[in-house]
C-alpha positions, 0 to 999 in steps of 0.5 A, spaced: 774 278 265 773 274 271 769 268 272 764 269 279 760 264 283 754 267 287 750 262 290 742 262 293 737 259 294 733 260 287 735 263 280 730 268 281 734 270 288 741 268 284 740 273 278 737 278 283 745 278 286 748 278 280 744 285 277 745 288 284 753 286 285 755 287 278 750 291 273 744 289 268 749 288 264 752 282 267 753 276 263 750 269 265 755 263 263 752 257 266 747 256 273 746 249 276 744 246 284 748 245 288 746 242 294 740 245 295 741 251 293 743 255 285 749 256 283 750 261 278 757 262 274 757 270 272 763 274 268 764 281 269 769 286 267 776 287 271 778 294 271 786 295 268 792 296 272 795 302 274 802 303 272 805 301 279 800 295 281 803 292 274 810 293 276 809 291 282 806 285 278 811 284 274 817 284 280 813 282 285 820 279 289 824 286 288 828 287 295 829 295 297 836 297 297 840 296 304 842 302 308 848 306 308 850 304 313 851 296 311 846 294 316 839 290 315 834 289 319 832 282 317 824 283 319 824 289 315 827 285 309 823 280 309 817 284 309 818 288 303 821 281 300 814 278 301 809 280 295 803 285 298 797 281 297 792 286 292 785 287 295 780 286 290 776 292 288 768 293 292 762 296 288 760 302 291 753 300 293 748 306 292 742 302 295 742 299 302 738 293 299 745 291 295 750 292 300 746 287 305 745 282 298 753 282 299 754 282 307 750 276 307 754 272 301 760 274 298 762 271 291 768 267 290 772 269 285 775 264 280 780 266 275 780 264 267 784 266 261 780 270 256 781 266 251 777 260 255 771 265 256 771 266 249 771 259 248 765 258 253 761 264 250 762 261 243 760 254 245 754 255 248 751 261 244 747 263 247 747 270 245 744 268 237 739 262 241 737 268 246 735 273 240 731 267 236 727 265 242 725 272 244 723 274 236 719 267 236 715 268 243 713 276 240 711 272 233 706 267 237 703 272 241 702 276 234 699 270 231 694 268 237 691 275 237 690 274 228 687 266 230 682 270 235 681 275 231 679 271 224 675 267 229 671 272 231 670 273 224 668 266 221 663 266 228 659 272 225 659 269 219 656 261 220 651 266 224 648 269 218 649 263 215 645 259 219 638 260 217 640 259 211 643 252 212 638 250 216 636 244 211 629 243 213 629 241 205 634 237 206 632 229 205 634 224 211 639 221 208 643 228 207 641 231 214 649 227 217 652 230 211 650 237 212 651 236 220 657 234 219 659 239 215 657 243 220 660 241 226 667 241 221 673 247 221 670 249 215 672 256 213 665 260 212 665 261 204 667 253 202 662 251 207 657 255 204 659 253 197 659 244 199 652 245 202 650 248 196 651 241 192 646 237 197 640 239 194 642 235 188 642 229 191 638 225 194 643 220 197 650 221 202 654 218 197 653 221 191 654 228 194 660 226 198 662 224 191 661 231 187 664 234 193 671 230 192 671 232 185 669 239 185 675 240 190 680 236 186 678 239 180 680 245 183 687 244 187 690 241 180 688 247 176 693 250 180 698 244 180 706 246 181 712 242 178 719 243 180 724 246 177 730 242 175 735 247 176 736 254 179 736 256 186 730 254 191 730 257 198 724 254 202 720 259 208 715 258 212 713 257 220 716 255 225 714 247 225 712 246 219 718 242 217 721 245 213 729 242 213 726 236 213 722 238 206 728 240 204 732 234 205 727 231 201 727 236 195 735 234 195 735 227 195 728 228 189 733 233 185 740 228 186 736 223 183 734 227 177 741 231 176 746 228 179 748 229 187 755 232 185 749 238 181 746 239 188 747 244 194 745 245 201 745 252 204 743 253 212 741 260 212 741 265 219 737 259 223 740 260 231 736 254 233 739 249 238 741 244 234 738 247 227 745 246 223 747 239 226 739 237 222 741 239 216 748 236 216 745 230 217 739 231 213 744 232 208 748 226 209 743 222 207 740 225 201 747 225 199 748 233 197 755 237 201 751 243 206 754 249 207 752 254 212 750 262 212 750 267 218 750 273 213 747 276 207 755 277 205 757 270 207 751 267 203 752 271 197 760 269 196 757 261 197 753 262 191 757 265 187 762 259 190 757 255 187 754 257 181 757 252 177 752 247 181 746 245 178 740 247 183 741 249 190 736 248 195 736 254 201 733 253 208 731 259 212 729 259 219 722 260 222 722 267 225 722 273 221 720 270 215 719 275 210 726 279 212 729 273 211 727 272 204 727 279 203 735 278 204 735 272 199 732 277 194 738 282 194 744 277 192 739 272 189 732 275 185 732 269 179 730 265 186 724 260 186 721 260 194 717 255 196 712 256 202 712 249 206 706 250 212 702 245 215 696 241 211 692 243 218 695 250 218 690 255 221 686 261 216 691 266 221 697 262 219 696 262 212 694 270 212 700 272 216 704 268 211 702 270 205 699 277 206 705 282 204 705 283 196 712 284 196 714 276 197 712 273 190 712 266 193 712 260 187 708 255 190 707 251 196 708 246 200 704 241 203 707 238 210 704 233 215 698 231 211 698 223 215 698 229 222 692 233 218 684 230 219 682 237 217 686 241 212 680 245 209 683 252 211 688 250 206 684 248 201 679 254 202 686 258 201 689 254 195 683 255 191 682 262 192 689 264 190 694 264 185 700 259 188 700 252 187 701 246 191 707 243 189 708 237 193 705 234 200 710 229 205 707 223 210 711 221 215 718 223 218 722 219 212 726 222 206 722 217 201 715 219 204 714 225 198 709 226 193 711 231 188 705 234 184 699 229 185 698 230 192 691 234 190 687 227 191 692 226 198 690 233 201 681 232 199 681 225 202 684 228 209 679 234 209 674 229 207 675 223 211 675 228 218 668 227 217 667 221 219 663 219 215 666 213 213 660 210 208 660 215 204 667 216 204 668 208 201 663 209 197 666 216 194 672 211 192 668 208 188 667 213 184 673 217 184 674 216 177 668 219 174 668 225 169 666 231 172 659 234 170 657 241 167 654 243 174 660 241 178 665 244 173 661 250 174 662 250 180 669 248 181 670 255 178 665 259 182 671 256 187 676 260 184 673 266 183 
């Protein structure tokens, strides 16, 4: 293997000659400017030597044999003494775009051991990085196409609805809520039911206040609680904070077991410095991490560490239900967690939880101090079976909040209203039962 240098004047004129010189499957080892122009490093095959190029390698000093007659002719001798100077094989060039490509720069060629080559690849990985970068970017475009679509729909629907939701009886002390309301990213069922309450009413307050109880009522019917022992893999989205979510998960669990009982494993995530996070993440936690590239690597670290108390599996964001397929088959007593963000869209969670071969176990609320408008999650979580199981502010290990974050994640949604004096005078309130009207309510919610 040869290291080559090609220089031109931009990138796109310098990957333009490395395909021409040496095929579409040329490797691209670094690139940078130098003096106003792109240089380019490239390794490229070398052909093996025949039987005489390696001989005349290996003995490139060996001295004919004088003649008979004793005689030798200095110039002569010192002609085959000298080693002939090899000429460096040309691609043929079948197109004349390619041959005038290397008429006008000629590489320099660049000899390295390939050992230091393989040194170079193994370091930069850019194979993995590459491979994770392309399965990211089809993602997003499919997510965007599903964002577009379920707009179309909620657009369709808050037509119908707007008749029906005119409040022309609606006394003036509600008007701001309704429009706010409105104005809200409120998915079109939820918001159907919360101006349902208005008509109640005859002031703000009280109905902000029947609105927060009736969805508190109905996150918490669904709370989740941590399991203290067993395997725990959390999935979700790129983003969404998932090695943080874990790191804070270990530090919860090494407090409660132990962290000698606790264990972190870094599944098949290629991000540019995903394993370094967990690493240190995990230092801080106080629990060992452990990395896994391969469905065989992650079954023998489990059985490694069976004796441990809880292990805590991170995955990466690409992929996700393959990855947690993969889980499945060396791991089927497995508790997995969905970590998405507070404000994550209706398209996100669809995409996440559509398929009915991933039996997720709870989820988990990330970015809530980020998050103003978190109705979709909400509209989700009282639509579907899976619990909340704890939510995160902040960017430190010690912002978690395990089971009561149900409150947390209504006053958000709530206070994206912008309506500030009922949102104070719905604090007062807070504690209040809730009535029969409401809690028939809560539970048309859920149905």
């Amino acid at each position: 293997m040869e290291l080559k240098r090609i220089l031109a004047k931009d990138m796109r004129n310098a990957q333009e000659k490395a395909t021409a010189l040496y095929g579409p499957d040329v490797l691209v080892i670094s690139s940078c400017q130098v003096r106003g122009q792109t240089e380019m490093i490239v390794a490229v095959d070398v052909a093996p030597l025949g039987a005489e190029e390696a001989l005349q390698d290996e003995f490139p000093h060996a001295v004919a044999q004088p003649p008979a007659s004793g005689k030798v002719d200095f110039s002569q001798a010192l002609q085959q003494a000298m080693p002939a100077r090899r000429t460096a094989s040309k691609p043929e060039f079948k197109s004349e775009p390619a041959a005038a490509l290397l008429r006008d720069e000629t590489p320099i060629a660049v000899m390295a051991p390939v050992t230091r080559v393989q040194e170079v690849l193994a370091s930069v990985g850019a194979a993995g990085q590459q491979t994770h970068e392309q399965i990211r970017g089809q993602e997003i475009v499919s997510l965007v196409r599903e964002e577009l679509s379920a707009l179309r729909k909620e657009f369709r629907l808050s037509q119908q609805m707007a008749m029906w939701s005119s409040g022309q009886n609606l006394p003036p002390a509600l008007q701001p809520v309704r429009q706010a309301l409105q104005d809200a990213p409120i998915p079109a069922g939820l918001r159907a039911l919360l101006l349902d309450v208005l008509p109640d009413h005859d002031n703000a307050q009280a109905a902000l206040s029947v609105m927060r109880a009736q969805l508190e009522h109905t996150l918490s019917e669904r709370q989740v609680a941590l399991a203290g022992e067993g395997v725990h893999v959390v999935a979700g989205p790129s983003g969404s904070g998932k090695t943080l979510m874990l790191a804070r998960m270990a530090q919860h669990m090494a407090l409660e077991v132990g962290a000698e009982q606790v264990a972190v494993i870094s599944y098949c995530d290629l991000r540019p410095g995903a394993w370094n996070q967990a690493q240190l993440l995990s230092t801080q936690s106080g629990v060992e991490c452990f990395r896994a590239t391969s469905v065989a690597a992650l079954k023998l670290l489990l059985e490694d560490l069976a004796h441990r108390r809880v292990i805590l599996i991170d995955t990466a964001g690409v992929q996700t239900a393959e990855r947690v397929q993969e889980i499945r088959t060396v791991s089927p007593l497995a508790r997995f967690h969905a970590v998405v963000p507070a404000d994550a869209s209706v398209a996100t969670l669809r995409r996440l939880f559509s398929s009915h071969d991933l039996a997720w176990h709870s989820i988990v609320a990330s970015k809530m101090d980020e998050s103003t408008q978190p109705w979709a999650l909400i509209q989700f979580l009282s639509e579907s079976r899976i619990g909340l199981m704890a939510g995160s502010k902040g960017d430190k290990l010690g912002d978690w909040m395990p089971g009561a974050c149900a409150a947390e994640l209504v006053d958000a949604a709530l206070a994206g209203l912008g309506l500030s004096a009922g949102m104070s005078a719905m604090t007062d309130t807070a504690d209040q039962p809730i009535m029969q009207p409401e809690a028939a309510m809560a539970s048309s919610m859920t149905a």
